[in-house]
N, C-alpha and C positions, 0 to 999 in steps of 0.2 A: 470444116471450119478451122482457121491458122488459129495458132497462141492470138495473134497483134489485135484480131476479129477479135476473139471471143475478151480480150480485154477492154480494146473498145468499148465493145457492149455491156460489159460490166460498168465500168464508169459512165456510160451512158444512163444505163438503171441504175447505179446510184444516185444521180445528178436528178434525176427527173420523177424517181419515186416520190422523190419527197418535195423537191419544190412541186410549185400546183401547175403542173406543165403535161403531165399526164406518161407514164412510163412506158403502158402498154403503146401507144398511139408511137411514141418511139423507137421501142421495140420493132414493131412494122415496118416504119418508114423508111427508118434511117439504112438498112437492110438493101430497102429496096432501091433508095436513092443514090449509094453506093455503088449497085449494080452486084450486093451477096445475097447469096441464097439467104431466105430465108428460114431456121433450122427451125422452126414453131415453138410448142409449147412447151418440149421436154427443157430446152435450154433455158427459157423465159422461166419456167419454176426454178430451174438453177439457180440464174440470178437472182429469184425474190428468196430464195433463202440467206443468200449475202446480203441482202436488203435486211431482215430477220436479226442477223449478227449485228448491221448496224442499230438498229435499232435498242439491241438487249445493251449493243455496249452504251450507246448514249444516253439511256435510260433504268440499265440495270439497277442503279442505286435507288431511285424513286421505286421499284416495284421490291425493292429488300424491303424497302421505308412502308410501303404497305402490308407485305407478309409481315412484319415484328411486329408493327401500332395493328395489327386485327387482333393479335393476341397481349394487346400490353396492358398495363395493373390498371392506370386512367382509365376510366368508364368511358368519358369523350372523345378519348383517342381513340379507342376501340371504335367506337359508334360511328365516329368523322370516317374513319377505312372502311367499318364495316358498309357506307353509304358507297362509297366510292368503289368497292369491286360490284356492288350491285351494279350502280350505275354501267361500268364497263361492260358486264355481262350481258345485261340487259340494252345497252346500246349496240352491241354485238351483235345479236339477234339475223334485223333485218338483211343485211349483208350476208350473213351465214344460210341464207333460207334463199336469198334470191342468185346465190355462187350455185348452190347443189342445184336448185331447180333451173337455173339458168344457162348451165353453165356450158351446157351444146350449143344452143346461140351464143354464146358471147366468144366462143371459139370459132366460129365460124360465120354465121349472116352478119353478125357487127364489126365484121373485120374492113368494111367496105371503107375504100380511101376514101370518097364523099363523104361519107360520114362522119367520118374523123376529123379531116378538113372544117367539117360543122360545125362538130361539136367542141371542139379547138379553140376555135373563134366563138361560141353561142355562152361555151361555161365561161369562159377565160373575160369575155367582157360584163356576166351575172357576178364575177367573183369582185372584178374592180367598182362595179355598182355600186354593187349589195357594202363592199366596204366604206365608199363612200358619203354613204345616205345614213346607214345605220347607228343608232346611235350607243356608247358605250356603259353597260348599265353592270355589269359586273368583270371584274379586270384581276382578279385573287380567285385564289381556292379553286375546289373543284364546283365544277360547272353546276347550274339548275340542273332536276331532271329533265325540264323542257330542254333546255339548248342540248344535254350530252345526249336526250333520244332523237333530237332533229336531224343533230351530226350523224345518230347509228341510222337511220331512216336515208338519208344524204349518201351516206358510206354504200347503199344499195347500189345508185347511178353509175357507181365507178364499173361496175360489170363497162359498159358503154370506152368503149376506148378511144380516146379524147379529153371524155369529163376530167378524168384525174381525181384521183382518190381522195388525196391532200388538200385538193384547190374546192372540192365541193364540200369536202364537211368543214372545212375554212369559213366558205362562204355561208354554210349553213350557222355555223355558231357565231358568227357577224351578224348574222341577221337576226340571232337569237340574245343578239347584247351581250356578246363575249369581246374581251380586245384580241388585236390582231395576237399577239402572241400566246394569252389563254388559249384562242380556237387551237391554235397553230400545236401547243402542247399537247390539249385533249385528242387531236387528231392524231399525234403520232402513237400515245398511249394506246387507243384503238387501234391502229392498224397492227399492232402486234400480236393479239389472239386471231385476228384473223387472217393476217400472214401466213401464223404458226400453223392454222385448221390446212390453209391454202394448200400449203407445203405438205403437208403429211395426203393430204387426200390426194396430192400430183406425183407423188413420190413414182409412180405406174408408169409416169411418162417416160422418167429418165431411165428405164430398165428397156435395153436394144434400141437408147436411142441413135448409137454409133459414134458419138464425141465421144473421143479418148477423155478420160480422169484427166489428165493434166490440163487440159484446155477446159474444162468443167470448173478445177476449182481456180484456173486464171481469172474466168469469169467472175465466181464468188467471191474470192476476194479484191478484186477492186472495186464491187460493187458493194460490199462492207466499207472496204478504206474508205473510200469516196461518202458514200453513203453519210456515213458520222461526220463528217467534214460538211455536208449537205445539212444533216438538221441543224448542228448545229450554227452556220451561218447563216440559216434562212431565222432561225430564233431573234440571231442579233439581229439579222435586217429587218424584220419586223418589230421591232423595239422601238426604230428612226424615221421607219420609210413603210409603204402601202405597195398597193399591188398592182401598178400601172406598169411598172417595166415587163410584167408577165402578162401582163395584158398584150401589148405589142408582141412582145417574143410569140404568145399564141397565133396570136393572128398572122403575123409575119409567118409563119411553119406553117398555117392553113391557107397561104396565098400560095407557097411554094406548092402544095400539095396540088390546088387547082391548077397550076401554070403546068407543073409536070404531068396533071395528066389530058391536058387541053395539049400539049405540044409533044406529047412520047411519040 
């Protein structure tokens, strides 16, 4: 893999971790459609830890803001946090249970371009639905425990490469009377312990995976840079606008998916 690849792809996983376009399903593709090898999972853990940095920088202040109010003098405060790592925890959960058990398949039989092509287009038009129709019944604070466990229950599907991590537990906290940018925050809050679990249990892969250091962390850091420049303008655009241009963009990448492999 060159430096110009493995940056690419960095900024490719930044761009796509987070908007709800699907990172993994990218990771693959775009690889293929290039005509590069494709270096599998050791590199792809690479990148989700620069995904990881984005995330801690865009959000590190909120999670200081929760470690000090668990321990602060207000009894309320305390209680409001102490709700809110529950909630996380325990939205956690399901993801963390269906990565370990699953996690042979989702390396391997759900790698299928069909599939992806599917699921591309099947989440990506449930996400502009579901925002649609649904109607907006809490838009502050942190979430019900119904909406933040539908999200961690949602957050399972992403194993599936296409679904998209972001785009389903989006769709899932829309549907559970979250606004678009609520889901959109409690989504990215979540995805950082289990990034983090991600990253440490992958860590096996990147030992003899042959990418030199230097191209390893090209890759992480522009999928940090990118990354944070990623939430946070998917924040502001969902403040104005919904989720129909990602609608298209999905479908549009799952036509291409089928022409290329109807015409290779």
């Amino acid at each position: 893999m060159s430096l110009s690849q493995a940056i690419v792809l960095g900024i490719v996983q930044g761009l796509t971790e987070f908007l709800p376009v699907s990172s993994s399903a990218h990771l693959y593709v775009v690889p293929k459609l290039l005509g590069w090898q494709y270096h599998g999972l050791a590199f792809d853990v690479a990148l989700h830890w620069g995904t990881l940095f984005a995330l801690l920088m865009a959000f590190g202040g909120e999670w200081w803001a929760l470690a000090r109010h668990a321990f602060a003098a207000d009894a309320a405060t305390r209680k409001a946090a102490g709700r809110t790592w529950l909630l996380i925890a325990a939205a956690s959960v399901p993801g963390a249970v269906a990565g370990f058990l699953l996690k042979d398949v989702a390396e391997t039989a759900l790698r299928s371009l069909p599939l992806q092509a599917a699921t591309l287009a099947g989440f990506g038009f449930l996400l502009w639905w579901v925002d649609r129709v649904a109607p907006v019944r809490q838009s502050q604070g942190t979430p019900s425990w119904g909406a933040g466990l539908a999200m961690g229950l949602a957050q399972a599907l992403a194993l599936v490469p296409g679904v998209s991590r972001s785009g389903v537990t989006i769709t899932a906290g829309r549907a559970a009377g979250l606004s678009r940018v609520q889901a959109a925050r409690f989504s990215f809050l979540l995805a950082t312990p289990i990034t983090f679990g991600a990253g440490v249990l992958e860590l096996k892969h990147l030992r003899g995976s042959g990418i030199p250091a230097p191209v390893l962390l090209a890759g992480v850091a522009s999928a940090a840079i990118v990354g944070v420049v990623a939430i946070r303008g998917l924040l502001r655009f969902l403040g104005r606008a919904g989720f129909a241009a990602f609608f298209v963009y999905r479908l549009a990448l799952a036509l291409v998916i089928v022409l290329t492999l109807l015409f290779r």
